[in-house]
N, CA, C and O atoms as a MOPAC input file, in Angstrom:
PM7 MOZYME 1SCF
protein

 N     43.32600 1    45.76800 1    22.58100 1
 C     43.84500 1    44.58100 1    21.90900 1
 C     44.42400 1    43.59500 1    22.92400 1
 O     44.14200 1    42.40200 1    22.81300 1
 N     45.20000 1    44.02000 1    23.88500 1
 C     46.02200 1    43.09300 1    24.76900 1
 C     44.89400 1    42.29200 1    25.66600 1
 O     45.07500 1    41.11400 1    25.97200 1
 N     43.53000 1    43.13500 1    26.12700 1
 C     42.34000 1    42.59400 1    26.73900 1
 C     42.38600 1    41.66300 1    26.13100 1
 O     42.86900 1    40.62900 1    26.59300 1
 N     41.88400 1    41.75100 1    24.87400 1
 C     40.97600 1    40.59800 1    24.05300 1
 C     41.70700 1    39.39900 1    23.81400 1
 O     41.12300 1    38.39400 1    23.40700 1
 N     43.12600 1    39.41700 1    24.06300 1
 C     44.14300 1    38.77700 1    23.70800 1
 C     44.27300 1    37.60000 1    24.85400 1
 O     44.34000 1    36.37200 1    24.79500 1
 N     44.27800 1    38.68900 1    26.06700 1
 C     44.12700 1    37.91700 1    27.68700 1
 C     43.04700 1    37.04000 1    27.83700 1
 O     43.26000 1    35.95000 1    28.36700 1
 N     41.71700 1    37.39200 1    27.38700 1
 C     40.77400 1    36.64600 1    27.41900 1
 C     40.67800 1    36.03200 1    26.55600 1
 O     39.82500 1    35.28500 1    27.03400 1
 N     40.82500 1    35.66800 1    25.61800 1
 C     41.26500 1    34.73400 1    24.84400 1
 C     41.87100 1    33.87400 1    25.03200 1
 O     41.46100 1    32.72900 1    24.84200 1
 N     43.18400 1    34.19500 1    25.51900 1
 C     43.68900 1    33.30700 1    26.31500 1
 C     43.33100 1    31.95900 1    27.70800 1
 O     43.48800 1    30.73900 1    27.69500 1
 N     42.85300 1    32.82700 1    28.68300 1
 C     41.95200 1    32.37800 1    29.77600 1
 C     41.19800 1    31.37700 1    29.51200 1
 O     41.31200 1    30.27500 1    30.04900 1
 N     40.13000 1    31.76500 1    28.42300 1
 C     39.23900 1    30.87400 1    27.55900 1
 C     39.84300 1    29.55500 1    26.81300 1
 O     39.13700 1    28.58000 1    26.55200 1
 N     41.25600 1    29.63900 1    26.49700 1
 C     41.85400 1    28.37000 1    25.91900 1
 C     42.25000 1    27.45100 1    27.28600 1
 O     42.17800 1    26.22900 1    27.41800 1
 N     42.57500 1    28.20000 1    27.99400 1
 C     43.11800 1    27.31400 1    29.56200 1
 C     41.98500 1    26.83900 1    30.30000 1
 O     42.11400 1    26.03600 1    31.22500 1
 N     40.88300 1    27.29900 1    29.93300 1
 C     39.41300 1    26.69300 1    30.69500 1
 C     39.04700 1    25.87200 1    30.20100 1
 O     38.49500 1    24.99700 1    30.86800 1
 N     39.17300 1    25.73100 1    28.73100 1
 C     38.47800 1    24.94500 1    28.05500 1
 C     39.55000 1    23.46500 1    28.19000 1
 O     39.01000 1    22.37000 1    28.34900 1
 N     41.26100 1    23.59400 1    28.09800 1
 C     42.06400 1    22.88500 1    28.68900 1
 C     41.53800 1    22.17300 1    29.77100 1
 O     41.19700 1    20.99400 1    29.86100 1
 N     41.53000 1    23.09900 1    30.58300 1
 C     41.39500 1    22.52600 1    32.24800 1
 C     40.10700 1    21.31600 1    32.10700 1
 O     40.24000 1    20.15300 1    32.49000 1
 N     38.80100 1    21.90600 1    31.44400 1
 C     37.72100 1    20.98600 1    31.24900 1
 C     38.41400 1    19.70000 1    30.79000 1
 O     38.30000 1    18.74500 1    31.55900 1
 N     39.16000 1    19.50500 1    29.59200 1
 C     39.30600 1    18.49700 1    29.11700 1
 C     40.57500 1    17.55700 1    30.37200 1
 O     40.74200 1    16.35900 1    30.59900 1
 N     40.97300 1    18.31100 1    30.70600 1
 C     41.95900 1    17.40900 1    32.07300 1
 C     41.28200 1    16.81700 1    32.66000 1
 O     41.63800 1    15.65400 1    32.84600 1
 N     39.80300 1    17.31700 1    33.34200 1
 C     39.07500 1    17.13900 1    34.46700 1
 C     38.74700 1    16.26300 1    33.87700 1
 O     39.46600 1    15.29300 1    34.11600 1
 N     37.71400 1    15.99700 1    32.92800 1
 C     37.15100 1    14.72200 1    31.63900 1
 C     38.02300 1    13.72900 1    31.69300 1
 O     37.61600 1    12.57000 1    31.77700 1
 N     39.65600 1    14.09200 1    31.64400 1
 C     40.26700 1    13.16800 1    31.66300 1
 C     40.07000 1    12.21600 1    33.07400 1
 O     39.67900 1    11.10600 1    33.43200 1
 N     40.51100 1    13.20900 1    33.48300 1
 C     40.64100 1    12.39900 1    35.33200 1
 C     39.52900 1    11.72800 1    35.47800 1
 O     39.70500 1    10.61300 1    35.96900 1
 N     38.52400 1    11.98200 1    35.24700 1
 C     37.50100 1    11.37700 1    35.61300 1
 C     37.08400 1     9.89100 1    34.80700 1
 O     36.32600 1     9.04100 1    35.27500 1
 N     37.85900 1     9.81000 1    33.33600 1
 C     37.38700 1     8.75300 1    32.55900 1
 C     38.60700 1     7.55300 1    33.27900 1
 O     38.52400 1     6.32900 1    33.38000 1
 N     39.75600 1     8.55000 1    33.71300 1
 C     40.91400 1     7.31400 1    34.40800 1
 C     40.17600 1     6.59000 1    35.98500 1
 O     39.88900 1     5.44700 1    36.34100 1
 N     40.11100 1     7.58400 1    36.44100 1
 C     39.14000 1     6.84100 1    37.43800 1
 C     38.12600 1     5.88300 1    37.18400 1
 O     38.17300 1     4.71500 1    37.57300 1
 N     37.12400 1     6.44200 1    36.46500 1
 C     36.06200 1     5.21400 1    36.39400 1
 C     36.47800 1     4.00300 1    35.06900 1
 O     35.55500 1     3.22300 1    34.83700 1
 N     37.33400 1     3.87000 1    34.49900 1
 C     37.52300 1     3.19800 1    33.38800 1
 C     39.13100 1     2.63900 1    33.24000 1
 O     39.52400 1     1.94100 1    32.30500 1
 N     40.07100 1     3.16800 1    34.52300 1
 C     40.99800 1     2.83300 1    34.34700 1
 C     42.11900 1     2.10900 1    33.26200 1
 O     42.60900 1     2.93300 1    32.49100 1
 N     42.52200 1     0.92900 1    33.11200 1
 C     43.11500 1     0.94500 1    31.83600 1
 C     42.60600 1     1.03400 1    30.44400 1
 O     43.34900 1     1.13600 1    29.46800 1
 N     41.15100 1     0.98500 1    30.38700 1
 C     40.47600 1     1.36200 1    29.08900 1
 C     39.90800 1     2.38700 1    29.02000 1
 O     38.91900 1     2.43900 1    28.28900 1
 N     40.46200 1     3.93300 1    29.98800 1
 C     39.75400 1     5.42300 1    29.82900 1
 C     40.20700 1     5.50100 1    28.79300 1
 O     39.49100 1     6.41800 1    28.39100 1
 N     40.98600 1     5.23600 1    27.79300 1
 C     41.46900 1     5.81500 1    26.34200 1
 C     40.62300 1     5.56700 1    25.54500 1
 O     39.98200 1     6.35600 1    24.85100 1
 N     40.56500 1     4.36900 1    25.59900 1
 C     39.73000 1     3.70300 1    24.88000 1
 C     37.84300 1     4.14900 1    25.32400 1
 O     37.21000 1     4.71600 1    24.43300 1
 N     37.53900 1     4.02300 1    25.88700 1
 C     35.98100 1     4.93200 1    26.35800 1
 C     36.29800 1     6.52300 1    25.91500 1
 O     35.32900 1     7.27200 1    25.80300 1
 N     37.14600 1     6.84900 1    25.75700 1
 C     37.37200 1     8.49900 1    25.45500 1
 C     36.93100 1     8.68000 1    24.09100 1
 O     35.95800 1     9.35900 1    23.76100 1
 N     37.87500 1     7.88700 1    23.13100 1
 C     37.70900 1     7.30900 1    21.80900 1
 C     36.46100 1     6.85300 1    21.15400 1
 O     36.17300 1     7.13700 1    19.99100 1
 N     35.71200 1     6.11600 1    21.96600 1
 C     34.24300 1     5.72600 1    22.26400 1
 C     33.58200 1     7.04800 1    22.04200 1
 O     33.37500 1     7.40400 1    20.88200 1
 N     33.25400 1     7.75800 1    22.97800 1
 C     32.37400 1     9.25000 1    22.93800 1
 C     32.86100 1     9.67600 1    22.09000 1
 O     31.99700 1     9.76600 1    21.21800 1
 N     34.29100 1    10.24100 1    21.52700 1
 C     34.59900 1    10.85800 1    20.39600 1
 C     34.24100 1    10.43900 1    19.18200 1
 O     33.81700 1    11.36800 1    18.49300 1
 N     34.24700 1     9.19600 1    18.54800 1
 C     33.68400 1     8.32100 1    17.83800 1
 C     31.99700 1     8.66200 1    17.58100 1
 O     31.38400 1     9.09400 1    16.60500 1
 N     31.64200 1     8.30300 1    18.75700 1
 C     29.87500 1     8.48500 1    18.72600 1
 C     29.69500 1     9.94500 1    18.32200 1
 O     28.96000 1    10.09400 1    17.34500 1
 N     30.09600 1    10.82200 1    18.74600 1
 C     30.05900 1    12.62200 1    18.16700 1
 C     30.10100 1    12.13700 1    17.02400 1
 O     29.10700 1    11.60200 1    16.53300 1
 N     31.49400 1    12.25200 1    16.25300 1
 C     31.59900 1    11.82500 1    14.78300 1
 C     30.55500 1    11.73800 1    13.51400 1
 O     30.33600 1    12.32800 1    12.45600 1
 N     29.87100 1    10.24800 1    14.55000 1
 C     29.03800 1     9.49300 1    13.76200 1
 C     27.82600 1    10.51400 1    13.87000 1
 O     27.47200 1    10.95400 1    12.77700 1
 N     27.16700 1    10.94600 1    14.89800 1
 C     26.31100 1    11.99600 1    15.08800 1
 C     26.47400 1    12.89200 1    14.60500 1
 O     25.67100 1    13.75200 1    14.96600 1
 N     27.15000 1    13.20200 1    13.90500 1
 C     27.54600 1    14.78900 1    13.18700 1
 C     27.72900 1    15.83000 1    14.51600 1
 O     27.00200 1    16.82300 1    14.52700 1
 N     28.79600 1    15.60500 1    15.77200 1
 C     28.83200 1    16.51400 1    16.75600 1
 C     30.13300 1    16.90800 1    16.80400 1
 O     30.97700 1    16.45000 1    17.57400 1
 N     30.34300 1    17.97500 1    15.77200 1
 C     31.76600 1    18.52700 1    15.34800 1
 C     32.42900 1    18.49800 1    16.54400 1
 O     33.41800 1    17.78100 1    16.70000 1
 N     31.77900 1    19.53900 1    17.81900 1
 C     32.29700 1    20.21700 1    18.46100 1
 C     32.55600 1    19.37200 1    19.71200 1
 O     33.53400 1    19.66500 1    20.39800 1
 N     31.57700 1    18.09900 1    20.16000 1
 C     31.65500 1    17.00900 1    21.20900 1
 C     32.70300 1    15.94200 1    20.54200 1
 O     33.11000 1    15.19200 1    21.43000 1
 N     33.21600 1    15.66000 1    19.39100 1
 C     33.81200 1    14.87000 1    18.79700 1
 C     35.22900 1    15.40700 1    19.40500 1
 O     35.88500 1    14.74900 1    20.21200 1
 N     35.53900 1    16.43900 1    19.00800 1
 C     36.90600 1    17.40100 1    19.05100 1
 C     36.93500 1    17.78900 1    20.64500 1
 O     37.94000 1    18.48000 1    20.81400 1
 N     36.30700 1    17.63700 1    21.74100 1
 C     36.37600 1    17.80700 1    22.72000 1
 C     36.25700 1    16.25500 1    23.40000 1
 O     36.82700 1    16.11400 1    24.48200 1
 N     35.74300 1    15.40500 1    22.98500 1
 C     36.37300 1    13.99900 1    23.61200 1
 C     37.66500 1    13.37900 1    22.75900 1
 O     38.18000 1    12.33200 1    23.15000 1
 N     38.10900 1    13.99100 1    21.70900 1
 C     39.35200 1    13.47600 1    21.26200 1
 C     40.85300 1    13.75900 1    22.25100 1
 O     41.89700 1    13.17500 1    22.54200 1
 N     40.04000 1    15.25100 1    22.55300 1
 C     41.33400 1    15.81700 1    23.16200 1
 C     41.29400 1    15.50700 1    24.42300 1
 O     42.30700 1    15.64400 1    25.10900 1
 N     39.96500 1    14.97200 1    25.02700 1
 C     39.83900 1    14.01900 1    26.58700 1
 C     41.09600 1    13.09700 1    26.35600 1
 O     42.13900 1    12.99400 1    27.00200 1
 N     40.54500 1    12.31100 1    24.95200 1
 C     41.34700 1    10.81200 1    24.85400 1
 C     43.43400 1    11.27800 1    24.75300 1
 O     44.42200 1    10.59300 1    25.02100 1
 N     43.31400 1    12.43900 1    24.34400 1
 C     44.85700 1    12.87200 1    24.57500 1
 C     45.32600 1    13.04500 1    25.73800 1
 O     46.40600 1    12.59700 1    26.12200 1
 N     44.41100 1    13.82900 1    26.51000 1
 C     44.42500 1    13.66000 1    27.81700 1
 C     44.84000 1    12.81000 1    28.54300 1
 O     45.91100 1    12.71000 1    29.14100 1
 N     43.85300 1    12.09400 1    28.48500 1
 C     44.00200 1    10.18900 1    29.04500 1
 C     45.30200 1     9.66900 1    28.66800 1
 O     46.04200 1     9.06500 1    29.44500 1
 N     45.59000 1     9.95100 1    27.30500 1
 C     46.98700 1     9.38100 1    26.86700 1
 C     48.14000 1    10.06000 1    27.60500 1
 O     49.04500 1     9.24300 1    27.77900 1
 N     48.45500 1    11.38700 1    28.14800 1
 C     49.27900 1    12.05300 1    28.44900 1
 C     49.28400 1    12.13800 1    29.75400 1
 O     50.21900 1    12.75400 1    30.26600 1
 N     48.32000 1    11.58500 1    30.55700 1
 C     48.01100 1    11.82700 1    31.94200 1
 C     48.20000 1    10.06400 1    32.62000 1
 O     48.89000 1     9.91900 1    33.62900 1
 N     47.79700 1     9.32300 1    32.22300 1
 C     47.26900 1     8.05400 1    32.67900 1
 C     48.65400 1     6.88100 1    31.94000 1
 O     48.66800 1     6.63100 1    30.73500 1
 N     49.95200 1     6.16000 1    33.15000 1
 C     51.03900 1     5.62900 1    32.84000 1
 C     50.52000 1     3.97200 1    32.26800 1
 O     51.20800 1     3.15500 1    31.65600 1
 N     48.52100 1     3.79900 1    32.89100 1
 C     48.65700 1     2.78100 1    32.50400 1
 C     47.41600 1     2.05400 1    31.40100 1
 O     47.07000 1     0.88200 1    31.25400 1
 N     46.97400 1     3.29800 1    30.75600 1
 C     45.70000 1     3.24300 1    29.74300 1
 C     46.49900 1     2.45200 1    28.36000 1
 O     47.49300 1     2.51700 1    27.63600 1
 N     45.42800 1     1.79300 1    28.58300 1
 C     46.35800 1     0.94600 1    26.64700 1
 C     45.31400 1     1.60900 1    25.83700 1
 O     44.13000 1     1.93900 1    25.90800 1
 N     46.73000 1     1.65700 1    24.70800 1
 C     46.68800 1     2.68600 1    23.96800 1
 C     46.41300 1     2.08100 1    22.06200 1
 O     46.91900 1     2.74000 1    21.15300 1
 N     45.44700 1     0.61100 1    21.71700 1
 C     46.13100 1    -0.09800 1    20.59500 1
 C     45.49400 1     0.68100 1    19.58000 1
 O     44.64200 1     1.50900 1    19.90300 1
 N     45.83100 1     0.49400 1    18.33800 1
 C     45.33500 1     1.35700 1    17.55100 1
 C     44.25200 1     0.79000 1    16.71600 1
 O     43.36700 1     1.37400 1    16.09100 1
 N     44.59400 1    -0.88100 1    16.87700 1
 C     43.64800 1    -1.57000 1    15.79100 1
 C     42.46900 1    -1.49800 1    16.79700 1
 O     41.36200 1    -1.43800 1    16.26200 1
 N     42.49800 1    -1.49200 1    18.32700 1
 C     40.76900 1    -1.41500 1    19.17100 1
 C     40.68800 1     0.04400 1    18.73500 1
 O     39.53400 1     0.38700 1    18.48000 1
 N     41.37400 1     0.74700 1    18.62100 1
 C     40.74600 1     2.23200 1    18.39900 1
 C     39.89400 1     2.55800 1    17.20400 1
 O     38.89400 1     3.25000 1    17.39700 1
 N     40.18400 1     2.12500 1    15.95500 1
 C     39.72200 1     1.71500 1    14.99300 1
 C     38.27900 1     0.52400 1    14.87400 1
 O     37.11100 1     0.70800 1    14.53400 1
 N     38.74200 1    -0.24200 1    15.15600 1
 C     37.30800 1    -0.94500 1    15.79500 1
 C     36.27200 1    -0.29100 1    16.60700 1
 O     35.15400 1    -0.79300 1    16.49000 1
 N     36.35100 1     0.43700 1    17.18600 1
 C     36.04000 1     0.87400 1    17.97700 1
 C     34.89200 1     2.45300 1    17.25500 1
 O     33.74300 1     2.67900 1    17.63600 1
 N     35.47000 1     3.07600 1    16.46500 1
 C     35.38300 1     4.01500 1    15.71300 1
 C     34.21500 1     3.25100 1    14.41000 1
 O     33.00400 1     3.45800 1    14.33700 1
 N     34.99300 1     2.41900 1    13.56500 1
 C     34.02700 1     1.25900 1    12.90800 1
 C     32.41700 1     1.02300 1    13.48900 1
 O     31.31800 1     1.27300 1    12.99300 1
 N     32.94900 1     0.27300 1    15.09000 1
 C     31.37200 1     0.01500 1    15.08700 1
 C     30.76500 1     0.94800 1    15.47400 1
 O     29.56100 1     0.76800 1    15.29100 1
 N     31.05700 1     2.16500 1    16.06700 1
 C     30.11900 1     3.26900 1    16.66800 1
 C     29.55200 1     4.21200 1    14.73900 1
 O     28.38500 1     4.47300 1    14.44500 1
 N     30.33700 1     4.39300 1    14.15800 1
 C     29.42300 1     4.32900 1    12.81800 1
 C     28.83200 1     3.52200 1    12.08600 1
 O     28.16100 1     3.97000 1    11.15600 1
 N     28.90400 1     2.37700 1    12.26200 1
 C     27.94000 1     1.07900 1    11.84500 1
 C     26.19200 1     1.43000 1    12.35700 1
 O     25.09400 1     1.28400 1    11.81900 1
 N     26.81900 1     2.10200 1    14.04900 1
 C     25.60500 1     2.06500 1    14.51300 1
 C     24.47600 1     3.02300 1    14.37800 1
 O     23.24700 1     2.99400 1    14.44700 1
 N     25.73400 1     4.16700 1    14.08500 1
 C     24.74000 1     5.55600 1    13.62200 1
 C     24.52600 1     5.52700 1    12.08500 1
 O     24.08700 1     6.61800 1    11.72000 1
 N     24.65400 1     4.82400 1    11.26000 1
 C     24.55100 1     4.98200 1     9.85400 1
 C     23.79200 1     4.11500 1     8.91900 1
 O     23.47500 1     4.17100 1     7.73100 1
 N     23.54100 1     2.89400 1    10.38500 1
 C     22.53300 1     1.95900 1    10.06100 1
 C     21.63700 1     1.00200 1    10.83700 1
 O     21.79300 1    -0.11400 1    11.33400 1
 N     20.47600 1     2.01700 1    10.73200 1
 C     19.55900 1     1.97400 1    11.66700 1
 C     18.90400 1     0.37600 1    11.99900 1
 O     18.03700 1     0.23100 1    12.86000 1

C-alpha cells in the first residue's frame, strides 16, 4: 500500500513539474501575454473536446499566473478569448 501510495505520489509531482516547465517556457516566449496564450491552448482543447489537454494547459495558465510578476491577467480578454476559440471550432 505505502508503494502505491509513493508512486502515486511521484506521478503527481511529474506531472506538476511538466506543467511548471510549460509554464516557463510560455513566459519566455510570450512574456506579458503567456497567460493569456496559456488560456488560448486551454480554450482550443475545450472546444476540441480535449478533456485532458484542456486541464493540463489550464493549470500551465495557473502556472503562468503564480510564477510570472508581470503576465496580465484580465478576465474580460480571457473570456474573449475562450468565445472566439469556440466560435472557431463549432463553426466551420
Amino acid at each position: 500500500m505505502f508503494r502505491a501510495l509513493t508512486g502515486w505520489i511521484e506521478k503527481r509531482r511529474q506531472i506538476r513539474r511538466l506543467w511548471q516547465q510549460d509554464a516557463r517556457v510560455m513566459i519566455e516566449r510570450h512574456g506579458r501575454l503567456s497567460y493569456y496564450e496559456a488560456q488560448r491552448l486551454a480554450a482550443r482543447r475545450r472546444a476540441q473536446g480535449d478533456r485532458s489537454g484542456f486541464w493540463h494547459w489550464a493549470k500551465v495558465a495557473s502556472e503562468v499566473a503564480r510564477l510570472s510578476p508581470v503576465a496580465e491577467m484580465d478576465m474580460k480578454v480571457v473570456q474573449a478569448i475562450a468565445d472566439e476559440e469556440m466560435r472557431k471550432h463549432h463553426n466551420p
